[in-house]
C-alpha positions as CSV (number, residue, x, y, z in Angstrom):
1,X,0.0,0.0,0.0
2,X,1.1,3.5,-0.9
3,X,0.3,5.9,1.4
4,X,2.8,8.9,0.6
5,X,0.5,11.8,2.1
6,X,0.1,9.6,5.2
7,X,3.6,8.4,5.3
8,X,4.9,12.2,5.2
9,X,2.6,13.3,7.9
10,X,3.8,10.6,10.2
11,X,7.4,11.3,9.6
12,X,6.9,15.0,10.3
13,X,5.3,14.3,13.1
14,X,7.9,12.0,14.8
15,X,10.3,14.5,13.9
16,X,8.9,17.3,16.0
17,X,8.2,14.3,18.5
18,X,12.1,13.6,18.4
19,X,12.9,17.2,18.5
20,X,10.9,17.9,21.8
21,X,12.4,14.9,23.1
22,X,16.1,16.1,22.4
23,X,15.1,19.7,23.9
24,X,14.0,17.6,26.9
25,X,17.2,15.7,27.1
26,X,19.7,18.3,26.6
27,X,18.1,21.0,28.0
28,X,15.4,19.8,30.2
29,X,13.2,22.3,28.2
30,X,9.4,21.1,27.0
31,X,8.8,22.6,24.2
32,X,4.9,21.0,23.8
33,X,4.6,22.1,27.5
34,X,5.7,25.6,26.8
35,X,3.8,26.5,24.0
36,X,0.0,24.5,24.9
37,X,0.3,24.0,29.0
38,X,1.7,21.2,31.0
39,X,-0.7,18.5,30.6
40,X,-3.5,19.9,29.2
41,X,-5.4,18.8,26.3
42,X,-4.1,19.9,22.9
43,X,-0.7,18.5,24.8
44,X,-1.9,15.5,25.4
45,X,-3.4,15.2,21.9
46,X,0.2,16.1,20.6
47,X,2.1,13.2,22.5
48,X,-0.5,10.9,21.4
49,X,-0.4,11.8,17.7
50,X,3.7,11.5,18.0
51,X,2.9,8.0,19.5
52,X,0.5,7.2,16.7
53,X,3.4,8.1,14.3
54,X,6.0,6.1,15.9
55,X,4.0,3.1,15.6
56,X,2.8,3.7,12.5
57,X,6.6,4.3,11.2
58,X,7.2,0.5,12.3
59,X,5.8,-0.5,9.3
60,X,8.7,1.2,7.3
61,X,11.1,-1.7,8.4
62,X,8.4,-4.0,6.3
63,X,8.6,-1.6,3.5
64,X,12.5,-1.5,3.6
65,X,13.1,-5.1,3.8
66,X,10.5,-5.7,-0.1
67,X,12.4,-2.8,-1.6
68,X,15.5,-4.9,-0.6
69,X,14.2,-8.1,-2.1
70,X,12.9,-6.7,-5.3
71,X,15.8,-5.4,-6.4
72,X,17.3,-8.9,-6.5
């Protein structure tokens, strides 16, 4: 299945996910938190949608190993 809209809109989103998390690790800095409130419920929407995307980005390791094996 060829989902590139879908497959673009969960990368971005794991990216800003990654992002926030790096500003957390480095700098102990929340960006999410900062801009929509600690906790409340556009945040939580946020870390669940960056959640969504991870999981969903899984699938990428299926599409990397066919590409592999077609080319042979």
């Amino acid at each position: 299945m060829n989902n590139k809209c879908l497959d673009c809109v969960a990368l971005t989103i794991a990216i800003i996910g990654a992002v926030n998390w790096g500003l957390i690790g480095f700098f102990s800095f929340d960006l999410v938190a900062l801009i929509f409130g600690n906790m409340s419920w556009i945040s939580r929407i946020i870390y669940a949608a960056v959640g969504i995307s991870g999981l969903y980005l899984i699938t990428f390791y299926m599409y990397a190993g066919g590409m592999d094996k077609a080319r042979d």
